[in-house]
SEMAR-661811 format. One record per residue: residue number from 0; residue in one letter; x negated, y, z negated of N, C-alpha, C in turn. Coordinates in Angstrom, 1 decimal. Layout:
    nr   rest     n.xx     n.yy     n.zz    ca.xx    ca.yy    ca.zz     c.xx     c.yy     c.zz
   NUM      a        X        Y        Z        X        Y        Z        X        Y        Z
...
// end
This chain:
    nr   rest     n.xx     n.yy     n.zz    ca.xx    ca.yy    ca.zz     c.xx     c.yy     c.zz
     0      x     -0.8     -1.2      0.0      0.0      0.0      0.0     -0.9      1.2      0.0
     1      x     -0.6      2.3      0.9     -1.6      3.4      0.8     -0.9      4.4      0.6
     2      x     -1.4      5.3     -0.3     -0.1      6.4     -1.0     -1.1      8.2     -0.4
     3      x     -0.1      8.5      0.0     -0.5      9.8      0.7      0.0     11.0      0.0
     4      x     -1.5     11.4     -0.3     -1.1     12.8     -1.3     -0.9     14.1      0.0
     5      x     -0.3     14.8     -1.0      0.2     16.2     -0.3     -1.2     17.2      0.0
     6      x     -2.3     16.7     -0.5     -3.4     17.9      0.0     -4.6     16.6     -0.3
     7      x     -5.8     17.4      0.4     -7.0     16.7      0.1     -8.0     18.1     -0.3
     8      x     -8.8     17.3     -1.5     -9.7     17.8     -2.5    -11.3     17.4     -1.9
     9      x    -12.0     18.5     -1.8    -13.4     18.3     -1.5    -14.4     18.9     -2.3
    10      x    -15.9     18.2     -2.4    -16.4     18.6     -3.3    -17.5     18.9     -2.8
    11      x    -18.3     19.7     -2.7    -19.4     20.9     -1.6    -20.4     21.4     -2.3
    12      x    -21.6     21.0     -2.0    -22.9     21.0     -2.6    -23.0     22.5     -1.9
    13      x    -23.8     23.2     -2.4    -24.6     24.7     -1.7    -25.0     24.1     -0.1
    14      x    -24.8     24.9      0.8    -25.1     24.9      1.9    -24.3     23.8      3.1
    15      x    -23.8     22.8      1.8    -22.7     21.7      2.9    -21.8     22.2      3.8
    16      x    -21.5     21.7      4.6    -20.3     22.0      5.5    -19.7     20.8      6.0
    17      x    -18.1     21.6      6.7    -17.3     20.5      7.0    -16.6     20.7      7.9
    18      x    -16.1     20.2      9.1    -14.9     20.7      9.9    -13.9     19.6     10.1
    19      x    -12.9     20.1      9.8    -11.2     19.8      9.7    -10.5     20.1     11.2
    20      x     -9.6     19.5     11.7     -8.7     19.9     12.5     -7.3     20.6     11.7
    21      x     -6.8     21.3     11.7     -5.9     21.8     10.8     -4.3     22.4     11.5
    22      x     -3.6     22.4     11.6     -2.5     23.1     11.9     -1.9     24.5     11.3
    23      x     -1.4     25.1     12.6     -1.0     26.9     11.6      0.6     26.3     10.6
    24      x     -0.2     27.1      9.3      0.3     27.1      8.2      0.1     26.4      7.4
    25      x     -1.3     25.6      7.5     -2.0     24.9      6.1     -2.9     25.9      5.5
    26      x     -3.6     25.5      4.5     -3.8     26.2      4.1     -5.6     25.4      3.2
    27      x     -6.3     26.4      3.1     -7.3     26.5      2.3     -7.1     27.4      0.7
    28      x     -7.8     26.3     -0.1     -7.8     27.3     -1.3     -8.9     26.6     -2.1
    29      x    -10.1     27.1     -2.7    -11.0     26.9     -3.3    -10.7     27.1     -5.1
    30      x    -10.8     26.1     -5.4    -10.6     26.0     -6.4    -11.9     26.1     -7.8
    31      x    -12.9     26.2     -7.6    -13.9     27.1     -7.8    -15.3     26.8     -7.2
    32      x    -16.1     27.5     -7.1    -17.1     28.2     -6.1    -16.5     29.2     -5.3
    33      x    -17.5     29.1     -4.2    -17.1     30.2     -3.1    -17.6     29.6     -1.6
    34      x    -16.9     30.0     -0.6    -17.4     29.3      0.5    -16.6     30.2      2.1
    35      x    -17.3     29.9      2.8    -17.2     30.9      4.3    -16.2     29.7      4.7
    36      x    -15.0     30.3      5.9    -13.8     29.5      6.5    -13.9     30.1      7.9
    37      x    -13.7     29.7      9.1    -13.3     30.0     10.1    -12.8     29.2     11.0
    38      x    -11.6     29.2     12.0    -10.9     28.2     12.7    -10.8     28.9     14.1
    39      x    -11.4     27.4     15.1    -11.9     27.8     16.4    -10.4     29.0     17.1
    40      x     -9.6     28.9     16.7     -8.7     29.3     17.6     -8.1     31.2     16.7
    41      x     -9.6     31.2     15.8     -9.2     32.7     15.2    -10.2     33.5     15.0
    42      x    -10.4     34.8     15.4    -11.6     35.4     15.9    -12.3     35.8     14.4
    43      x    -11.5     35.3     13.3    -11.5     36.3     11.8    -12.4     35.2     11.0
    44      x    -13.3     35.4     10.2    -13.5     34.3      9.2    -13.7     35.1      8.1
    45      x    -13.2     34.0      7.1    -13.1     34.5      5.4    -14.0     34.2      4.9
    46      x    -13.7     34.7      3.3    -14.8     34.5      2.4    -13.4     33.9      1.3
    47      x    -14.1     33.2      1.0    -12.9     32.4     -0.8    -13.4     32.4     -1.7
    48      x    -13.3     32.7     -3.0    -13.9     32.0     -4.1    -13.2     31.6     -4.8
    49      x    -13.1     31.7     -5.9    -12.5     30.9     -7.3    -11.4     31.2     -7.1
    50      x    -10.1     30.5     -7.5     -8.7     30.9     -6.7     -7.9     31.3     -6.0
    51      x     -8.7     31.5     -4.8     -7.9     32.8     -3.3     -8.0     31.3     -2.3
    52      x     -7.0     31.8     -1.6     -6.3     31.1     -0.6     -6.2     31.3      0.6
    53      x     -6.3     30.8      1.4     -6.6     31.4      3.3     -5.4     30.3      3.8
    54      x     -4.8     30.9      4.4     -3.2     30.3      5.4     -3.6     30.3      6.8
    55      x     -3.7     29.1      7.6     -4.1     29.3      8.9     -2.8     29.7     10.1
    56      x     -3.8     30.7     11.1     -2.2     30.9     11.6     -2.6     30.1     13.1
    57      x     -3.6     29.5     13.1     -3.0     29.1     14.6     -3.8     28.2     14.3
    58      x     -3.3     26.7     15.3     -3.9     25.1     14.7     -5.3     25.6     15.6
    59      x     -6.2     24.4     15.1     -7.5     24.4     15.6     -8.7     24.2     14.2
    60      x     -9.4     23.6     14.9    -10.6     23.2     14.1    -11.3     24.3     12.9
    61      x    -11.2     24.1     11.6    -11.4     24.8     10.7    -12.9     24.5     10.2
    62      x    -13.9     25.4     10.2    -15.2     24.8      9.8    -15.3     25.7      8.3
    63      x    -15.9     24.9      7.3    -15.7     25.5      5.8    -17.6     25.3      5.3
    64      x    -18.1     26.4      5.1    -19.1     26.4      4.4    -19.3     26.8      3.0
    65      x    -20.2     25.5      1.8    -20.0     26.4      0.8    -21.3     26.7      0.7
    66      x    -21.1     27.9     -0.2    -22.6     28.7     -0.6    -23.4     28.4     -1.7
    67      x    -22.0     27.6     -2.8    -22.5     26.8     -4.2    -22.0     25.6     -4.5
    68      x    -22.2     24.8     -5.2    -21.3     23.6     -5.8    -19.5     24.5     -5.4
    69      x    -19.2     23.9     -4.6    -17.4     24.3     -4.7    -16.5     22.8     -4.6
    70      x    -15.5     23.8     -5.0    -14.1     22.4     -4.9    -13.2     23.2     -4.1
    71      x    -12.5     22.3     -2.9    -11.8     23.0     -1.9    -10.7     22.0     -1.7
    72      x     -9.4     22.8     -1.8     -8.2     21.4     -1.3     -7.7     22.3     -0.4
    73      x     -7.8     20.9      0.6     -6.6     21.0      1.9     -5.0     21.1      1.8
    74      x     -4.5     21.9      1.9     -2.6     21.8      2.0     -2.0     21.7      3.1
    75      x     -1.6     20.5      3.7     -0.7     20.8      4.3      0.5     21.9      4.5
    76      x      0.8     22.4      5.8      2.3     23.4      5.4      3.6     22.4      4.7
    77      x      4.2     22.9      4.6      5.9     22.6      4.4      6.6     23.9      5.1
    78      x      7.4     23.0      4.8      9.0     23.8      5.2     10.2     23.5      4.3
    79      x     10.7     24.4      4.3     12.0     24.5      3.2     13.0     24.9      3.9
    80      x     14.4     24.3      3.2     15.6     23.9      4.0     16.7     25.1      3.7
    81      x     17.5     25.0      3.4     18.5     26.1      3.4     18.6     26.4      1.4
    82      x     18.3     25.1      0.8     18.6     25.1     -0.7     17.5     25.0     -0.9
    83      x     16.5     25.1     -0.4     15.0     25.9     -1.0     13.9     24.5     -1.2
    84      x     14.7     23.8     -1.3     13.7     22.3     -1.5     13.0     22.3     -0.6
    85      x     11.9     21.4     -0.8     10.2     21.2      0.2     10.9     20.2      0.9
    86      x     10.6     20.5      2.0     11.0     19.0      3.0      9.5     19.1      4.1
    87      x      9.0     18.0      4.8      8.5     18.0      5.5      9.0     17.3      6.9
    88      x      8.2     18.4      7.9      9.4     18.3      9.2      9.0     16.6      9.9
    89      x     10.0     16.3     10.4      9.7     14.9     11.0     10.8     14.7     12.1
    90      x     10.3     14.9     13.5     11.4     15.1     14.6     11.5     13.4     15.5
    91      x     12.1     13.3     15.7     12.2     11.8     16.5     12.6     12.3     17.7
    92      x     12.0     11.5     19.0     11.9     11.9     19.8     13.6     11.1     20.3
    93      x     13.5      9.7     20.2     15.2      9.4     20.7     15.8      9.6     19.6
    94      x     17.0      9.7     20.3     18.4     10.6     19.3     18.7      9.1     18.3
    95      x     19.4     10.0     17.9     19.7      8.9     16.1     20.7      8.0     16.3
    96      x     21.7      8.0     17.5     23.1      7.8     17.6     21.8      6.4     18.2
    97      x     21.1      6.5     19.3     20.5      5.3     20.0     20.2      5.0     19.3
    98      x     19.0      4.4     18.2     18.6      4.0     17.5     19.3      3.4     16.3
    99      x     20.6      3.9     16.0     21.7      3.0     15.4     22.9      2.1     16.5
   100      x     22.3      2.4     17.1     23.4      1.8     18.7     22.4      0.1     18.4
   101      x     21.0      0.5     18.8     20.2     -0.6     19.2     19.9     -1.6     17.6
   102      x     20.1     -0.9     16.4     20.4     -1.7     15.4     21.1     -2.4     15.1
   103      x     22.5     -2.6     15.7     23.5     -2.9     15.5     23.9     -4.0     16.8
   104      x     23.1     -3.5     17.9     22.9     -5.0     18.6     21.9     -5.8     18.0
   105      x     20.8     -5.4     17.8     19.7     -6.6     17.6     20.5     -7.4     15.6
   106      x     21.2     -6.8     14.9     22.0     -7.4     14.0     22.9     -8.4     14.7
   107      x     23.9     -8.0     15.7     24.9     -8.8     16.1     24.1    -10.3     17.0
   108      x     23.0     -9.8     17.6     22.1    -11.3     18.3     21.5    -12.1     17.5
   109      x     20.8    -11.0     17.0     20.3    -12.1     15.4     21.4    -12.9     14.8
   110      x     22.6    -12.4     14.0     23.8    -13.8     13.4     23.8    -14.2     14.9
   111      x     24.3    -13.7     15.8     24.8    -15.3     17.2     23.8    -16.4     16.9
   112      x     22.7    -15.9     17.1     21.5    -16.5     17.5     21.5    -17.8     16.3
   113      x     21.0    -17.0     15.2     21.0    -17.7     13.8     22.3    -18.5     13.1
   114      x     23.3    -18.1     12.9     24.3    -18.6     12.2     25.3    -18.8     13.1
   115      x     25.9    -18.6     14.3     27.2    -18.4     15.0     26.7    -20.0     16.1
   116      x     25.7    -19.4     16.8     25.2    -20.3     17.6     24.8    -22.4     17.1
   117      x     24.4    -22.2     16.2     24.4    -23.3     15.3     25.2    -24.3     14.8
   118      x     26.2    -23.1     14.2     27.4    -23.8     14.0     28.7    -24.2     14.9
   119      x     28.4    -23.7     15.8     29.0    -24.1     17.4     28.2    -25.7     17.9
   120      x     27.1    -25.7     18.2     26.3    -26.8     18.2     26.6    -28.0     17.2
   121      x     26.6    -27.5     16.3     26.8    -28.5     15.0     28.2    -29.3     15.2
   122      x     29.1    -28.4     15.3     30.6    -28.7     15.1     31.1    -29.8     16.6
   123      x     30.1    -29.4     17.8     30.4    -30.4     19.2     29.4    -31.4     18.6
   124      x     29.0    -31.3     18.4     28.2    -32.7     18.0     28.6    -34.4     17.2
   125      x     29.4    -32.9     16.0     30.4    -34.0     15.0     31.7    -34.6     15.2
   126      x     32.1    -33.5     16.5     33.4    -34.1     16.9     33.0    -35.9     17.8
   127      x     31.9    -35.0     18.7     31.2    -36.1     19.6     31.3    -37.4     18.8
   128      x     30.4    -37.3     17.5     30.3    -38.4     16.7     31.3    -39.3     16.5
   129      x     32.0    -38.1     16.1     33.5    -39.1     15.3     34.5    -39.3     16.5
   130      x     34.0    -39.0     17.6     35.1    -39.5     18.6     34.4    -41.1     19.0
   131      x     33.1    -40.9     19.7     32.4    -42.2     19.2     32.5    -43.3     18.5
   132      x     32.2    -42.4     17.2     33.0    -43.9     16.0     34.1    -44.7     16.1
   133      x     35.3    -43.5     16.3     36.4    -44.1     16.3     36.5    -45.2     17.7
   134      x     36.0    -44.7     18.8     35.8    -45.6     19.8     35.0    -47.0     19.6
   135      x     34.2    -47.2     18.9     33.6    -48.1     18.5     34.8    -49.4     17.2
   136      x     34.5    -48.5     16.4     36.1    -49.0     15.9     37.4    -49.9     16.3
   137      x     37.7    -48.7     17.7     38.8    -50.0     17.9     38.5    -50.8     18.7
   138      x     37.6    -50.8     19.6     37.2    -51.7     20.4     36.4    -53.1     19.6
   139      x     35.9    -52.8     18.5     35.8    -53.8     17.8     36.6    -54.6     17.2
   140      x     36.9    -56.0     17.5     37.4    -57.2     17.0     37.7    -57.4     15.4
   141      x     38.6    -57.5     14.5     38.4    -57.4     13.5     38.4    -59.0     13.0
   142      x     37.7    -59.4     12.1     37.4    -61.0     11.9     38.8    -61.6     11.7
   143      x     40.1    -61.4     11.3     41.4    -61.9     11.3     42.4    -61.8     12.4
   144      x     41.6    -61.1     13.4     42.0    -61.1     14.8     42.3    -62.3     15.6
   145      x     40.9    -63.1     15.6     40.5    -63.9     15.8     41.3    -65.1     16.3
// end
């Protein structure tokens, strides 16, 4: 089971660096040290230190330099709904009605398949039997016949 946190946490010797691919509206925030930020797709680069926060506005590769021992977490954006709750966006490309359409066949094949089909087979089989038997039955002579 792999459990996915909401941000990632980095830990930056003097002079390390790192580059991230990042999307507009995540966010950097240094949680103490200090360290230089800039992302290929923005002409501006920051400075952070101990509790300041940098929000990116346009996606693209984010390269982070620190200057001292730093701690830096990555955030993902969110988005919030109409009642203010965090939701995170998640768009499906086919519509929801198909993908309940196609549930509900592959349910109805599966019992045919499994339980409906089976018991159709079963049931010609036993009639087969017992029509058999009974044929056997009376064609046989009974010892008082005789």
């Amino acid at each position: 089971m792999q459990i996915r946190l909401a941000f990632k946490r980095m830990f930056l010797g003097p002079g390390k660096t790192f580059a991230v691919p990042m999307v507009a509206g995540a966010r950097v925030r240094v949680i103490d040290g200090m360290v230089w930020a800039t992302t290929s797709s923005s002409p501006d680069d920051v400075w952070l230190g101990t509790g300041e926060e940098h929000t990116v506005k346009n996606p693209g590769l984010t390269v982070i330099e620190s200057v001292d021992h730093s701690t830096v977490e990555l955030i993902p954006p969110t988005e919030t709904d109409t009642r203010g709750h965090i939701m995170n966006r998640y768009e499906i490309t086919i519509p929801r009605a198909v993908c309940n359409i196609a549930a509900i066949a592959m349910t109805a094949i599966t019992i045919g398949l499994l339980v409906v089909l089976p018991a159709k087979l079963g049931s010609d089989t036993q009639e087969a039997r017992s029509r058999l038997a009974s044929n056997v039955v009376a064609t046989t002579p009974s010892p008082f016949e005789r």
